[in-house]
C-alpha positions as CSV (number, residue, x, y, z in Angstrom):
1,X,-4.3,-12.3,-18.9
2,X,-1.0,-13.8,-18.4
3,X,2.1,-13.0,-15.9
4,X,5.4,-14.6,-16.2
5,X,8.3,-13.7,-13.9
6,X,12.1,-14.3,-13.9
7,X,12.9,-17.4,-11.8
8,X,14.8,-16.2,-8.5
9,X,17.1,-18.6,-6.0
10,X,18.9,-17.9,-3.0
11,X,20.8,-20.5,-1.1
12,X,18.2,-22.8,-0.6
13,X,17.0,-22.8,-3.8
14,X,12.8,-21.9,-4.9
15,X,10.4,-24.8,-3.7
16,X,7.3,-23.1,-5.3
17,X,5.7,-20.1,-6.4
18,X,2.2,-19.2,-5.6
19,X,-0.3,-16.3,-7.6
20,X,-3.3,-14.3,-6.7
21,X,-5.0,-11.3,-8.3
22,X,-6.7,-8.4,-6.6
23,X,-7.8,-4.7,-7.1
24,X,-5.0,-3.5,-5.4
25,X,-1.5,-4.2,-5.5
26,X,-0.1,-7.4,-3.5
27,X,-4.3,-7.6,-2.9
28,X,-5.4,-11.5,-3.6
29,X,-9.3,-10.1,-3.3
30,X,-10.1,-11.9,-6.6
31,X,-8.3,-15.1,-7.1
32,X,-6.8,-15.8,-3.6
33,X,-3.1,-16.9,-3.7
34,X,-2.4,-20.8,-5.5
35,X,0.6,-22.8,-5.7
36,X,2.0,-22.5,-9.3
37,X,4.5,-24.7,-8.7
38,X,8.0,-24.1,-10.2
39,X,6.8,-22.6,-13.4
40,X,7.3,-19.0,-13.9
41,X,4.2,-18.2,-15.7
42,X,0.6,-17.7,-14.8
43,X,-2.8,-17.7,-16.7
44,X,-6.0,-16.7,-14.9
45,X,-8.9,-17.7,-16.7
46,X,-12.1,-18.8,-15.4
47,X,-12.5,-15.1,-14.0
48,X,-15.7,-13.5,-13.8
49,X,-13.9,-9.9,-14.7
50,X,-16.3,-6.8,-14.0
51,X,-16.1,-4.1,-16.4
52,X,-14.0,-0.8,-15.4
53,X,-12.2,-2.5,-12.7
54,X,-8.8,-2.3,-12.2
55,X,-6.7,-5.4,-11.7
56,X,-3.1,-6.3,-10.2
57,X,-1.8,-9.8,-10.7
58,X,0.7,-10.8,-7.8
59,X,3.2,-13.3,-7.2
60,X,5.4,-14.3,-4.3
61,X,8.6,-17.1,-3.9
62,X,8.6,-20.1,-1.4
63,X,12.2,-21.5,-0.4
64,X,13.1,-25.0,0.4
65,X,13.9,-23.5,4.1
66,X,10.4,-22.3,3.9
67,X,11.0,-18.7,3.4
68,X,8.5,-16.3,1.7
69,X,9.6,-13.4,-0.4
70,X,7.9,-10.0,-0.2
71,X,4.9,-9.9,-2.5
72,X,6.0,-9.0,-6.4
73,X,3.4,-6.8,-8.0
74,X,5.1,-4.7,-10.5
75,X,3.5,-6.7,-13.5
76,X,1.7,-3.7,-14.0
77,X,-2.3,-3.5,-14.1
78,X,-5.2,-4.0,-16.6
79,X,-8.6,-3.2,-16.7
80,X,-11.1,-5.2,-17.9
81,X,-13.5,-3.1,-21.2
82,X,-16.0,-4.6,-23.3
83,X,-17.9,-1.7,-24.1
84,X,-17.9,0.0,-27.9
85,X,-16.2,3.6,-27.8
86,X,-19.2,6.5,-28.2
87,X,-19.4,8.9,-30.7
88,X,-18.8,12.6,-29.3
89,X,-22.5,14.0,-29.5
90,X,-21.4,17.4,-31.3
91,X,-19.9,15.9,-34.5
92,X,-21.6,17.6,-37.7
């Protein structure tokens, strides 16, 4: 899956931009947080993704004062589904 994010600056301006994903929002319980540098876009790949589970990617801005924003997590979720859909068993 892919994230990408709006770049943000305050008077200092963005240094970097790390990533994580977890199974909660702001969580970083699956791919722990990772410079991205200045880009504005995230791929994680290499994941070993369980089936049903829920995921929230993250990100969070570092300034050239070395502030940290709050944790952004509104990217929404996904969960991960491999399985074939079922027939319903009472179909004629």
């Amino acid at each position: 899956p892919n994230i990408t994010w709006t770049a943000s600056t305050d008077l200092n301006g963005v240094d970097h931009y790390e990533t994580a994903l977890g199974t909660s929002p702001g969580a970083s319980d699956v791919v722990a947080w990772a410079t991205n540098g200045t880009l504005t876009t995230e791929q994680f790949t290499g994941v070993a993704f369980s089936e049903g589970v829920t995921y929230y990617p993250s990100v969070r801005a570092h300034d050239q004062a070395t502030n940290v924003s709050g944790v952004h997590s509104n990217f929404g979720s996904f969960c991960y589904d491999v399985s074939a859909p079922t027939l319903p068993s009472n179909l004629i």
